[in-house]
C-alpha positions in Angstrom: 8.5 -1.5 -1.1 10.5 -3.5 -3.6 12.8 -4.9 -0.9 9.2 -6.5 0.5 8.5 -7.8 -2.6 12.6 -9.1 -2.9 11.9 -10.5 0.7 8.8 -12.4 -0.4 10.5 -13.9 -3.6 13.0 -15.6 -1.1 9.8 -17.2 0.7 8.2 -18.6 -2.3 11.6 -19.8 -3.1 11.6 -21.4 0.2 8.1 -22.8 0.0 9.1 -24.5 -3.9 11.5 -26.3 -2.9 8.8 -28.9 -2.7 8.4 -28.5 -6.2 4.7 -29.4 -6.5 3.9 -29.0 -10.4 2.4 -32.3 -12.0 4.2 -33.9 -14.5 1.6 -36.6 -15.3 -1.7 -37.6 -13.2 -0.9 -38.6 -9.3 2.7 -36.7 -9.3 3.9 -36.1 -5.8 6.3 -33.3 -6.8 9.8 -33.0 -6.5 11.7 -32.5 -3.5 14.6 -30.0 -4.1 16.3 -30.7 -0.3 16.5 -34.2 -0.3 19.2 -33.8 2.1 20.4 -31.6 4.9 23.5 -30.2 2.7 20.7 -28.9 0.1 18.7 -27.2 3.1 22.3 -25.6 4.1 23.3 -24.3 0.6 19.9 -22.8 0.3 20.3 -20.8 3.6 23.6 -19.7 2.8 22.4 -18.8 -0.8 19.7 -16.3 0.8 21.9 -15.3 3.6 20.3 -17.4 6.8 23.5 -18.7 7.3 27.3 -18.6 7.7 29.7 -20.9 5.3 30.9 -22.5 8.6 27.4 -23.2 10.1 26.1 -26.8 9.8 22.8 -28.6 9.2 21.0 -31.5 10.6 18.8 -33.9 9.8 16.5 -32.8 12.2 16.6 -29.2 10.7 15.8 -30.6 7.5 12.9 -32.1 8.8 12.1 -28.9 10.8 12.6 -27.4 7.5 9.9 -29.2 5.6 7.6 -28.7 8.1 8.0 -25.3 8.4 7.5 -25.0 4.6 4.4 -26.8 4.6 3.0 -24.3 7.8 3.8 -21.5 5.1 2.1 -22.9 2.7 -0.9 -24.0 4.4 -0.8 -19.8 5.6 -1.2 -18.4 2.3 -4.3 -16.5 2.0 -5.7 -17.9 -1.7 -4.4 -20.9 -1.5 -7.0 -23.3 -2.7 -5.1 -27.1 -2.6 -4.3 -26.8 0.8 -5.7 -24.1 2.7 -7.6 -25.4 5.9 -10.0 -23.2 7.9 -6.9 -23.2 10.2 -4.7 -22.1 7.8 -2.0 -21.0 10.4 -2.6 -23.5 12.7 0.6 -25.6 11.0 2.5 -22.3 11.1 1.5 -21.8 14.5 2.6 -25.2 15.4 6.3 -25.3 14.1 7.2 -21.4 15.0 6.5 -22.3 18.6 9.6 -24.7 18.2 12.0 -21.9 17.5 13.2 -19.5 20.4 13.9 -15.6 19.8 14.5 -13.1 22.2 14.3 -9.4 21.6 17.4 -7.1 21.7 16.1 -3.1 22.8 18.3 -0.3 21.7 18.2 3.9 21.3 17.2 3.4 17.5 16.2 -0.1 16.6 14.8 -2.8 18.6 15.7 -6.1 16.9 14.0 -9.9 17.0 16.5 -12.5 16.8 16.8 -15.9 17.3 18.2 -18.0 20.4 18.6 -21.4 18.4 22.3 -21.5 16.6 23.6 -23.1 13.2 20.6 -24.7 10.3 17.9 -23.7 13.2 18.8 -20.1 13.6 18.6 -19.4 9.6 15.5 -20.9 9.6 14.4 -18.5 12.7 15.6 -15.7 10.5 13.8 -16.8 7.8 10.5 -16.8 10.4 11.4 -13.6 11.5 11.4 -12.1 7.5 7.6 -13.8 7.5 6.9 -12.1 10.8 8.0 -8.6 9.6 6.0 -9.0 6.4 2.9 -9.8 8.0 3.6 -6.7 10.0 3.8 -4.6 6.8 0.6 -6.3 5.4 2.8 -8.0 2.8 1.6 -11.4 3.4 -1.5 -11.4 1.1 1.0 -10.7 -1.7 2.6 -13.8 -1.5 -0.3 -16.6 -3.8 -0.3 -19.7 -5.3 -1.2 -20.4 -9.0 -5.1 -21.3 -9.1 -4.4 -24.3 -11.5 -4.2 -27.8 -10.2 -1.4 -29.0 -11.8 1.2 -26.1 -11.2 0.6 -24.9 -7.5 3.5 -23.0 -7.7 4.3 -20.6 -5.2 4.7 -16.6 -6.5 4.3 -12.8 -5.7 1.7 -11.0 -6.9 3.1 -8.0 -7.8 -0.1 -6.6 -10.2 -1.4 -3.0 -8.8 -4.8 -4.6 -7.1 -3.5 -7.8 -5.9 -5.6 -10.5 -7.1 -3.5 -12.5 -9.4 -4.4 -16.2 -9.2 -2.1 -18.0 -11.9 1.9 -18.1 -11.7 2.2 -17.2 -15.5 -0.6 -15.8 -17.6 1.0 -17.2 -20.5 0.7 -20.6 -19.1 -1.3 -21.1 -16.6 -3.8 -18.1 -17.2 -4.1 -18.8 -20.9 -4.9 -22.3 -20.1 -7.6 -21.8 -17.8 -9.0 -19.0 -20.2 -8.9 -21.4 -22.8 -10.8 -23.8 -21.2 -13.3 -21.1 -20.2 -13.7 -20.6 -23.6 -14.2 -23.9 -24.6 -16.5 -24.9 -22.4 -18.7 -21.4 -23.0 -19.0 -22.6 -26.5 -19.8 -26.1 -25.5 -22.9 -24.6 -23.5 -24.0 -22.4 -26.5 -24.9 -26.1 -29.1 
């Protein structure tokens, strides 16, 4: 199970590098692939990629988009979880071609599309096999507004909704607490 849980760190990874943390009130984030060389160092970093493949610009926009369908497919997420949560997802995987390779012990997915495009397939294909595995639900993003931080939840039941309890969770219990006594006057 732990090389799940390794798998899914590399996804969150993925999915912050739109760094979405507030540093002060109306904060878009930070973008951590501002260009196509950033997307292509992060694919070869996680192994998606060769040193000799390239990257586009369109990739990079691929890229982003793809990152926002994940996000938008996480189960708890409350900032931008629609009704149609995969409907984003569903979207941009249908712009990425696999075919499936048969064999006496394995059968494999892998993807048609070469270069920047083909480690992002591979990087679909890692989301499919932990959705497979029921993995998925493990993957959350911190409850409080101003973080949204992408993480795994490795506690035994699952239900972790803060990135850090030290920071985030202690927060929000704080303020809990505050506004308990508040009601008590």
């Amino acid at each position: 199970m732990g090389q799940e849980y390794d798998q899914l760190e590399i996804i969150a990874d993925f999915i912050n590098t739109h760094d979405k943390r507030m540093r002060y009130d109306g904060d878009p984030g930070v973008e951590l692939l501002p260009a196509a060389e950033d997307l292509r160092m992060w694919l070869l970093k996680n192994g998606f990629v060769l040193e000799q493949d390239t990257v586009s610009e369109e990739d990079l926009a691929l890229a982003r988009e793809l990152r926002g369908g994940l996000r938008a497919a996480i189960p708890n997420n409350i900032h931008d979880h629609q009704a149609a949560g995969f409907q984003a997802l569903n979207c941009v995987a249908g712009r990425f071609r696999f075919f499936y390779r048969f064999g006496d012990t394995a059968d494999a997915v892998e993807p048609v599309d070469t270069q920047g495009r083909a480690g992002m397939s591979r990087l679909l294909i890692m989301v499919f096999r932990l959705r497979e595995k029921n993995m998925w639900g493990r993957l959350r993003v911190c409850t409080a507004e101003d973080c949204q931080w992408v993480f795994v939840d490795r506690s035994r039941p699952g239900t972790g909704k803060w990135c850090s309890m030290k920071a985030c969770g202690n927060r929000a219990k704080n303020k809990t607490y505050r506004e308990r006594g508040k009601s008590k006057r």
